[in-house]
Every structure is written in C-alpha cells, then in structure tokens.
MIMAR-662855 format. One line per 10 residues: their letters; for each residue z, y, x of C-alpha. Coordinates in Angstrom, 1 decimal. Layout:
N
a = Z Y X  ...
This chain:
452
xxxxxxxxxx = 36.3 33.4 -29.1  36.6 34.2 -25.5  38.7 37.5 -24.5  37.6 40.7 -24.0  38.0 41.7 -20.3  39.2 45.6 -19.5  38.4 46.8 -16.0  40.8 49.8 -14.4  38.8 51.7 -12.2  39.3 54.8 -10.6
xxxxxxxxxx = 39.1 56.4 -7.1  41.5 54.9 -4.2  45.6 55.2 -4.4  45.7 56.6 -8.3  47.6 53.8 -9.4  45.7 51.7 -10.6  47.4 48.4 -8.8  50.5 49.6 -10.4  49.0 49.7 -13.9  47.6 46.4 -13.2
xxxxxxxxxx = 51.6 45.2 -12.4  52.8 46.2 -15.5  49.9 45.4 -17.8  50.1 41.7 -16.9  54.1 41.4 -16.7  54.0 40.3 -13.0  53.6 41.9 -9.6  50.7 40.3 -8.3  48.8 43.4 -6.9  49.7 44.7 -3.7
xxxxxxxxxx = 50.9 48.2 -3.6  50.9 50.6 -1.1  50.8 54.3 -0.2  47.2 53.9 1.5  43.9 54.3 -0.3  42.2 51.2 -0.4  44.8 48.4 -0.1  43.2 46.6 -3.3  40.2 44.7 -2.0  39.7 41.2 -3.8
xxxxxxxxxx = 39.2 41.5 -7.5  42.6 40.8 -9.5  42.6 39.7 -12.8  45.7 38.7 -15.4  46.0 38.2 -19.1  47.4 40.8 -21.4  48.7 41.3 -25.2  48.9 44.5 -27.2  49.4 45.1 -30.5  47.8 41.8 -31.5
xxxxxxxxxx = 44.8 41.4 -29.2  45.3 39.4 -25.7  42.3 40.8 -23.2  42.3 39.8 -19.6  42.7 43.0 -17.4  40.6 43.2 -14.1  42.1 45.3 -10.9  39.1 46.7 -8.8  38.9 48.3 -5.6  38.7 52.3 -5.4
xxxxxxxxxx = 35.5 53.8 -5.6  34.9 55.2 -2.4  32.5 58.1 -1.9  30.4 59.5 1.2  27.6 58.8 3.4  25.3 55.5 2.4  23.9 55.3 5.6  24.4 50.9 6.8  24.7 52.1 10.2  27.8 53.5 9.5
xxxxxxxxxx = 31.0 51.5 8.5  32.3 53.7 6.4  29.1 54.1 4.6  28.4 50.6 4.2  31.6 50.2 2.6  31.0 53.1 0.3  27.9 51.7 -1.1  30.0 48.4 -1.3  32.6 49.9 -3.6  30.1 51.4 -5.7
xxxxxxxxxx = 28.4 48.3 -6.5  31.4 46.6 -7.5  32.7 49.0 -9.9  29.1 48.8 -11.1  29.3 44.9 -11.8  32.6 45.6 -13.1  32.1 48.3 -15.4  29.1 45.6 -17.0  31.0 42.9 -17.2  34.3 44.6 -19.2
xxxxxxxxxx = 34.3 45.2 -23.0  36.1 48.3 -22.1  37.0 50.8 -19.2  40.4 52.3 -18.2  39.1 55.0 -16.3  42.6 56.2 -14.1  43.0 59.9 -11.9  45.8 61.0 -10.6  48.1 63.7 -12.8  49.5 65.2 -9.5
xxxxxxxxxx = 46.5 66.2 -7.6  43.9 67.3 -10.4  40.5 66.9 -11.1  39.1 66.1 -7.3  35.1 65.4 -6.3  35.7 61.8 -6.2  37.1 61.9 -10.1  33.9 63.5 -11.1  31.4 61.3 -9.7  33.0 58.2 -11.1
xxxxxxxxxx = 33.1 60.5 -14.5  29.3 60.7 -13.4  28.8 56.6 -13.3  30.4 56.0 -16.5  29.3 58.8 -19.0  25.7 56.8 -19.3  27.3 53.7 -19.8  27.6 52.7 -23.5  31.4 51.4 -22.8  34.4 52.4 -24.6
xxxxxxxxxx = 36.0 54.8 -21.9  39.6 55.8 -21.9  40.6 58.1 -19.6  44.4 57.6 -18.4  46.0 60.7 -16.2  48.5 59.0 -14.2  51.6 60.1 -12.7  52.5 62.2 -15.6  55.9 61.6 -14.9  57.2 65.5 -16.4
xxxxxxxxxx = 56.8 67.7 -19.0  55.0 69.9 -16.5  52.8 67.7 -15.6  52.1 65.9 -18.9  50.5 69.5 -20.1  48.5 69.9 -17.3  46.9 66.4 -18.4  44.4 69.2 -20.4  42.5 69.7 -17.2  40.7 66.5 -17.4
xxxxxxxxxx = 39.1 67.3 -20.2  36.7 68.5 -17.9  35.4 64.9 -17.2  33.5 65.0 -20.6  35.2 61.0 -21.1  37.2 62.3 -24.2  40.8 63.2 -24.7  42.8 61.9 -21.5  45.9 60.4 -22.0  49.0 61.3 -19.9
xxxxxxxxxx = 50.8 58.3 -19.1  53.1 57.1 -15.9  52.5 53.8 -14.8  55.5 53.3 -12.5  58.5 54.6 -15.1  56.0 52.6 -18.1  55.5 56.2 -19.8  52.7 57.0 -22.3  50.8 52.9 -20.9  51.4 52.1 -24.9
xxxxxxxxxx = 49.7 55.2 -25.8  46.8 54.0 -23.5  46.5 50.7 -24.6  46.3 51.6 -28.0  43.4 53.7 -27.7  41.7 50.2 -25.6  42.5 47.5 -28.1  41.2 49.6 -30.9  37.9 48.8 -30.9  38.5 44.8 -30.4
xxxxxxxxxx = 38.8 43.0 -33.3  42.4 41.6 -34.1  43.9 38.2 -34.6  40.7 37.2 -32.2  42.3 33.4 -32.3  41.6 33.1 -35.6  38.0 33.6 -35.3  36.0 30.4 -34.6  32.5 29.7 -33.0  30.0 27.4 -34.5
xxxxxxxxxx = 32.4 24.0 -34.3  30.0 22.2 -31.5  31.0 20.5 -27.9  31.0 23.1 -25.0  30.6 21.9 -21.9  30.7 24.4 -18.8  29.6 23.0 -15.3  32.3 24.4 -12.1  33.0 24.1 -8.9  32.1 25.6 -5.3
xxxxxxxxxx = 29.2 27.0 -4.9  25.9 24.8 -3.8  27.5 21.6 -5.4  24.7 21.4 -7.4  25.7 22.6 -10.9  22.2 24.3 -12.0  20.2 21.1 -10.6  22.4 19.3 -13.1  22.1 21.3 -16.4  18.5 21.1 -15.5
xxxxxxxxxx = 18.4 17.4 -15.6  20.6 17.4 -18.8  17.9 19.2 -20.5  15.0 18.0 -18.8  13.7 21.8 -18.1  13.9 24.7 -15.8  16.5 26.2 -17.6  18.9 27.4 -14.2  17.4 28.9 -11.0  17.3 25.9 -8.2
xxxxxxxxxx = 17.8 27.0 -4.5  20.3 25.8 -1.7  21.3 29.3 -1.0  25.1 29.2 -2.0  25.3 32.0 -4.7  22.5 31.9 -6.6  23.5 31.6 -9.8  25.6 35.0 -11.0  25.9 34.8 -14.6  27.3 32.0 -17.0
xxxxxxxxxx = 24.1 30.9 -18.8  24.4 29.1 -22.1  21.6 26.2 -23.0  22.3 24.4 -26.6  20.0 21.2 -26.8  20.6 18.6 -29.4  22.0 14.8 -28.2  22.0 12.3 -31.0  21.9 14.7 -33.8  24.5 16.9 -32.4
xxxxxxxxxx = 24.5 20.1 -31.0  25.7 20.2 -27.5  25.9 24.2 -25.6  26.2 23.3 -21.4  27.6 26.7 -19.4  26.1 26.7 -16.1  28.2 29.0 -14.0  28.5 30.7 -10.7  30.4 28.7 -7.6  33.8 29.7 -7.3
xxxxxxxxxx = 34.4 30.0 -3.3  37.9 30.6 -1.9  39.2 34.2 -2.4  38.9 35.1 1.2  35.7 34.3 1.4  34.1 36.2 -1.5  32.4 39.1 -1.0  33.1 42.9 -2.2  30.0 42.9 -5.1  28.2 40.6 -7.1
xxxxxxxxxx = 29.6 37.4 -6.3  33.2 38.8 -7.0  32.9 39.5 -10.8  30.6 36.1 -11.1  34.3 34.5 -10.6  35.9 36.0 -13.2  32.5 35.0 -15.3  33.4 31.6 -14.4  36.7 31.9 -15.5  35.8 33.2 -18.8
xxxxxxxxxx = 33.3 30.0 -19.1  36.1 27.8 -18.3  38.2 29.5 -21.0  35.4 29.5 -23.5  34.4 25.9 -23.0  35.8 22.8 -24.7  35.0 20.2 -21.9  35.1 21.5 -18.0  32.9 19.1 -15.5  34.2 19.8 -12.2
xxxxxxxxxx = 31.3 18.9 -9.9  32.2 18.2 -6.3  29.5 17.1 -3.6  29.9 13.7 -2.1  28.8 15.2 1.4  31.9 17.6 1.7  34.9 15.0 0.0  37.2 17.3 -1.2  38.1 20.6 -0.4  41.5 23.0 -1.4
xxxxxxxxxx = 38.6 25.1 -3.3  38.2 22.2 -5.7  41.8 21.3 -6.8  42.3 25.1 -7.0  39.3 25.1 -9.5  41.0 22.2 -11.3  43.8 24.0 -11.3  42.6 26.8 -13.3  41.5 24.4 -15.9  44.7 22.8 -16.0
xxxxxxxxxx = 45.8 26.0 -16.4  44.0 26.9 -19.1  44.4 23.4 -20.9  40.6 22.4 -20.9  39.6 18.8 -21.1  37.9 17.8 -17.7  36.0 15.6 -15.8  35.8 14.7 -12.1  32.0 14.5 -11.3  31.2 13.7 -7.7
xxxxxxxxxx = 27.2 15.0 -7.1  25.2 13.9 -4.0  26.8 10.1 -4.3  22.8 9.4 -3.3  23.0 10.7 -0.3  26.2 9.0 1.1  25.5 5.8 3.0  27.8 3.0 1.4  28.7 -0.5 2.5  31.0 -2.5 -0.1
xxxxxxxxxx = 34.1 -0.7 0.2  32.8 2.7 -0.1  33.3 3.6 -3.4  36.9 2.3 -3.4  37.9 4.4 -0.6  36.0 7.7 -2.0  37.5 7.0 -5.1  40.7 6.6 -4.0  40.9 9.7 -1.8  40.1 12.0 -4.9
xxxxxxxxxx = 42.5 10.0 -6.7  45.0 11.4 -4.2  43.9 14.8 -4.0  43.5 15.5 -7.4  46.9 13.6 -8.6  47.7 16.9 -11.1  44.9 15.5 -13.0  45.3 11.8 -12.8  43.8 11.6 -16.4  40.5 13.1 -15.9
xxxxxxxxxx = 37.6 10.8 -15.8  35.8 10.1 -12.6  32.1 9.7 -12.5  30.0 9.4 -9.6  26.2 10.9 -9.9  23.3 12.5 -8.2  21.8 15.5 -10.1  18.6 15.2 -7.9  17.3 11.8 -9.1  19.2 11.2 -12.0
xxxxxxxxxx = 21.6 8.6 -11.1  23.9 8.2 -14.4  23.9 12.2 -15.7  23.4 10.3 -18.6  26.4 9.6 -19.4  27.5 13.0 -18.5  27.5 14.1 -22.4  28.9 11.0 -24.2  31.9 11.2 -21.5  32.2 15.1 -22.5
xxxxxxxxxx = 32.4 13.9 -26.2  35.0 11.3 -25.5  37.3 13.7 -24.2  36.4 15.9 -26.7  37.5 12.8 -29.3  40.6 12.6 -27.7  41.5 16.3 -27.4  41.1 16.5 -31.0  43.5 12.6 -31.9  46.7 13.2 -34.3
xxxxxxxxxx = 49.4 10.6 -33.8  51.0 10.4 -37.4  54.5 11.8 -37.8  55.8 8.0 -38.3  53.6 6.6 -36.3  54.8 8.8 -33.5  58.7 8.7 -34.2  58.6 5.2 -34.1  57.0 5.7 -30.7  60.2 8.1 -29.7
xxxxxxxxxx = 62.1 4.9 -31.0  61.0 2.6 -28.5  60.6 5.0 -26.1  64.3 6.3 -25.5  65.8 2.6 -25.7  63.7 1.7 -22.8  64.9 4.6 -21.0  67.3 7.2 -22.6  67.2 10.9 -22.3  68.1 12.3 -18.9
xxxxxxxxxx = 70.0 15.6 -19.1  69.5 18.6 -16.1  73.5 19.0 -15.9  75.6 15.7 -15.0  77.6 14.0 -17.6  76.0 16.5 -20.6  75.3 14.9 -23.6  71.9 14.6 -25.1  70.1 13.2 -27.8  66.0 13.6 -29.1
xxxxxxxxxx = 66.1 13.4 -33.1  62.1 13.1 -34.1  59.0 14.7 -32.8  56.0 16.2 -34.2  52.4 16.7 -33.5  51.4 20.0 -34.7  48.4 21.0 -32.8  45.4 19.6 -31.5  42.7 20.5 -28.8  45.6 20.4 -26.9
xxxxxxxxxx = 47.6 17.8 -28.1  51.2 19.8 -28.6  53.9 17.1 -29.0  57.2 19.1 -30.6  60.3 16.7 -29.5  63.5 18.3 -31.3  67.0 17.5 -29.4  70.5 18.5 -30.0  70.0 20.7 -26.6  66.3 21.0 -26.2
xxxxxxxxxx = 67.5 23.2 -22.5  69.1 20.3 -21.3  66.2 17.7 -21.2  65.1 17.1 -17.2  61.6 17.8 -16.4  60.9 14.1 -15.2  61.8 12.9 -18.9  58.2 14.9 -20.2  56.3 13.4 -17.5  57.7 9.5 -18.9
xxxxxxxxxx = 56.8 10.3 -22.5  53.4 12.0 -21.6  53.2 9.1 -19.8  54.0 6.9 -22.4  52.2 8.4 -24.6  48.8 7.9 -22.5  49.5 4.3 -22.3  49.8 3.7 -25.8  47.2 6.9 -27.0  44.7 7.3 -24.2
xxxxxxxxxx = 44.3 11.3 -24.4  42.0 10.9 -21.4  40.5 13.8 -19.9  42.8 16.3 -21.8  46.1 17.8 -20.9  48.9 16.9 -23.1  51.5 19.8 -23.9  55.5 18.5 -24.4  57.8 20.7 -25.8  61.7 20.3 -26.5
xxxxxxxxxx = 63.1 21.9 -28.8  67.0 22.5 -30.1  67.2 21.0 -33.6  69.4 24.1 -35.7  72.9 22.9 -36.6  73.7 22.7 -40.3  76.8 25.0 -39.9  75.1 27.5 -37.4  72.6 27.7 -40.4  75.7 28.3 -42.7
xx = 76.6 31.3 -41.3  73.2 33.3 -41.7
C-alpha cells in the first residue's frame, strides 16, 4: 500500500521549510528570512503515531497581478498552479500562517483555494511560541478551515498536536495491508526515453499517450493485462528530469508521482535511450530505486537506431556496466519499443527478479554457507587488533532478501566484509535484479541476560 503524501502549503516565509526540517528528521530545506527561498518541490518520509506518510515542501503561494507580461505576475500564476497540483495530489493538507502577524489577504485567499477542495485540511498557526500568542491562535478561526492549531515549528511546540489531527484519518499499521498479490512493474527514467511507446507494445494497445514532446505523460497510469495466466499491472510514469531543470507546475509533482510508482511497484525497468548513453539523470533514478529496495532492470530503448559493427554491443555494454556499478546485479537488456525488438522478454525478466526477490536460503543451508564463507576469509573488524567473531545467520524477510548475521560485536564488523558475503551470496544464490539487505547484529551474552 503505497504512502499517503501530506503537502504544507501556505503563503511565503510562514515556516513552512522549517516544519518540513523537523517533520522528516533532517535539514534538507533551505531556510531563510526571505519569502520565497523554497522553489523546487521537497519531499521526505515521515512517521507518526503508527502511520509513515511522505511530506511534500511547496513553494509559497504568491498573490497579485496575472498579467504574463509582467514577471512578477507570471510567477504568481506559477505558484498558484503548483499548490493546485499539489493540493490534488496529497491525501491531506497542512495549511500553515503565521501566529505573529495575523490573519493577512494572502492567508485568506489560500483559505479561498482549499475550502472547495474535498481534502482533509488542518490549519497549523505557526510561531506560537508564547502563551500570548498561543491565545491569539482563536483569530484564525476566521478562515472557516476548522479549529487551528497553535504550534511552533522551530522550538518543536504543539507539531505533535498537529500531526495527530493529519494521520487521523489514514488508516494505521498501513504495512500490514496488502494489494492483490500480482507482479508490478513500473516503467522510469528521463523523460522521452520512450516509456509510454513501450507499455503500449507490452499490451499491444493505445493505452499511454505517444508524442516526442518530453513531458507528456503527467500521471502514473496503471494497465493490468494477463501473461500466461498471470496477472501482470505495468505503471507507466512521468520522466524524471534533473531537479534543476524541472519546471515550477505540473511536471514538478509528476516526480514525486513517479516516486510513489517506484515505491508502489515490485519490479522497476529503468529505460534509458541508446541515442543519449548514459546520463547522471539515470543513475540518480537508479539510485532512488536502490534506495527504496525495488528489483530492477537496465533496459536500453532505441538500440534500433544505433549503427553497430561487431564490437558495439560490447563496448555499450560495458560503459553502463561502469556507470551503473551500484547496481551491478541488475539485468541488462537491449530493445527498441518502436519495432518490437525483444520487449518480449520484458515481462518474464520482471518475473525472474520477482522469483528471486521472493528466494529463502534455509537456516542450515545458509549457516553452512557462513561456514565456508569465514574460513576462506575471516571477519575483518573496523578497530585494529579487536576481536571478532559471526555465530549464525538468518533469513527473515523476503522481497528484500534481509540476511540477519549475529556476531559477538555486530559494531565492529567493516563495511567491506557485507559487500564479500553479499557477494558471496550472489555467487552461490543468484538474487539477480534485487538488492540484498545485510545486517550484523550483537548476539546477547548469557550473563548480560542474567542480570535483567
């Protein structure tokens, strides 16, 4: 079940980066003292009382003149749009003003945009920082958005007041409810690689809007066919571009759609075109599925219209190889949407990875694996001369594979040493296409247990 996402909007230099800051656990948003710093689209993930959402910064609203002519008013009707596309994307809506200076025009013409909305609103009066000014919180009743809630997001007061009144309508323990139990692909990657042309060929329909304008797909779009028997749903999404190239509006918020396809999807085919090579847009892309511990594909589109000669292939192969490295256990498959050449293999190769994201090594099996694995090369330990020893290992999850390795010091095993049993691991398992997960853990002393 994917997360729901909660977008903090509010005129310019409220606070709302600030809020951001502490909602996620990190400073990633830039602050400053001047309306308008926030101008890409932030997003982090959150947890409260049971519920993770993903929380989206936003620019402020700006309000004035709409004329184009005018900078200012070009930007205006730029802001507005966002927050538009914003507001329609979240599941719900921390509307922020500012404690200090009152209800103000701008306040009540974003109070305007969001009463039609059928959102769950929750109006948060910020820099409520005093008694004085946690009473005079009343005034924004006014708004008609329901009781406000007087909160500070820089000293951290009244944010658990306002977060309780978001994740109460979103249903807890969200993990623990399951979709139908079918292979999701989604389709990413930069925009006018060719992603719709290829879910149209995988279904054999018009199912995705065709055009070599970059852009034009803006939504995720969801297409179940049947393969074999077997349900298969394919998530055509919108082209991520590099951050500083996206634009204030629509093509902003279809990145964090693409995100949430990514995180919703079992299988993640990271198309690149063949024209291009690769570009720092694509391993960032396969970074984010890394991230988010997706199986994945490499699939380079366009191979049709690259003139070859016998060593081509080699040599193309060999410089993704390089570039994506991170992800040296993702398949690579060469295709061309636009004639077909070998999409068909596109969904067994999705299933395969799905096979191996879903393999369980046996507890025995897999000890006798740590066996062999630590006499060919022992343990090595991040501080010189410290003693370490790995006692057994577990698998308890799958789709990741989660390998559990308990030590007498799980702290002290070195970074390198996970990479040699993943490692090891792929060459006697094969988990192709998916990340594998190693943790170390410190086995609990019989006399530490003594004393509880």
């Amino acid at each position: 079940m994917s997360k729901p996402i909660v977008a903090i909007v509010g005129r310019p230099n409220v606070g709302k980066s600030t809020f951001f800051n502490r909602l996620i656990g990190e400073r990633r948003a830039i602050i400053e003292d001047l309306p308008g710093t926030t101008r890409d689209r932030l997003y982090g993930e959150s947890f409260w009382n049971g519920c993770e959402f993903t929380a989206v910064d936003t620019a402020g609203l700006l309000f004035g003149p709409d004329d184009p002519s005018v900078p200012e008013g070009e930007m205006h009707r730029r802001t507005r749009e966002q927050a538009r596309i914003a507001i329609d994307e979240a599941d719900a809506i921390i509307f922020l003003v500012d404690g200090r200076e009152g209800i103000t025009a701008a306040d009540a013409e974003v109070g305007e945009i969001l009463r039609p909305m059928a959102k769950h609103v929750v109006l948060a009066v910020n820099k409520c920082d005093s008694v004085e000014r946690q009473l005079d919180a009343v005034e924004f009743y006014a708004l008609n958005l329901g009781e406000p809630v007087a909160m500070s997001a820089f000293h951290g007061l009244g944010t658990g007041d306002v977060l309780d009144r978001v994740v109460s309508i979103f249903p807890m323990n969200q993990t623990d409810v399951e979709e139908e139990r079918h292979l999701r692909i989604a389709i990413v990657g930069r925009p006018n690689v060719g992603k719709s042309s290829l879910l149209n060929k995988l279904i054999g329909q018009e199912r995705s809007v065709v055009s070599t304008v970059p852009g034009t797909t803006r939504d995720t779009i969801d297409t179940t066919f049947t393969v074999n028997g077997e349900s298969v749903t394919l998530i055509d999404t919108a082209g991520i571009r590099r951050s500083g190239r996206i634009e204030q509006g629509i093509e902003k918020y279809s990145v964090l759609r693409a995100l949430r396809a990514i995180e919703r999807c079992d299988v993640a085919l990271l198309l690149i075109d063949a024209t291009e090579g690769v570009t720092a847009q694509d391993t960032h892309i396969a970074g984010m599925i890394l991230e988010s511990k997706k199986g994945v594909a490499i699939v380079v589109n366009k191979w049709d219209a690259i003139e070859k000669d016998n060593q081509t292939y080699y040599e193309f192969e060999q410089r993704v190889r390089e570039a994506f490295k991170f992800i040296d256990f993702a398949p690579l498959l060469f295709i061309s949407a636009l004639d077909g050449q070998r999409t068909g293999k596109i969904v067994e190769l999705a299933r395969e990875i799905q096979d191996q994201r879903r393999k369980r090594v046996p507890t025995g099996e897999l000890n006798a694996f740590l066996r062999e694995a630590v006499l060919e090369q022992p343990p090595m330990a991040i501080k010189k001369g410290a003693h370490l020893r790995l006692y057994y290992a577990v698998q308890p999850q799958t789709e990741p594979p989660v390998f559990l390795f308990f030590a007498n010091d799980g702290l002290l095993v070195h970074w390198s040493y996970a990479r040699y049993l993943e490692n090891r691991l792929r060459e006697r398992y094969n988990f192709g296409g998916t990340p594998i997960v190693i943790v170390f853990r410190s086995r609990e002393r019989k006399d530490e247990k003594d004393k509880r």
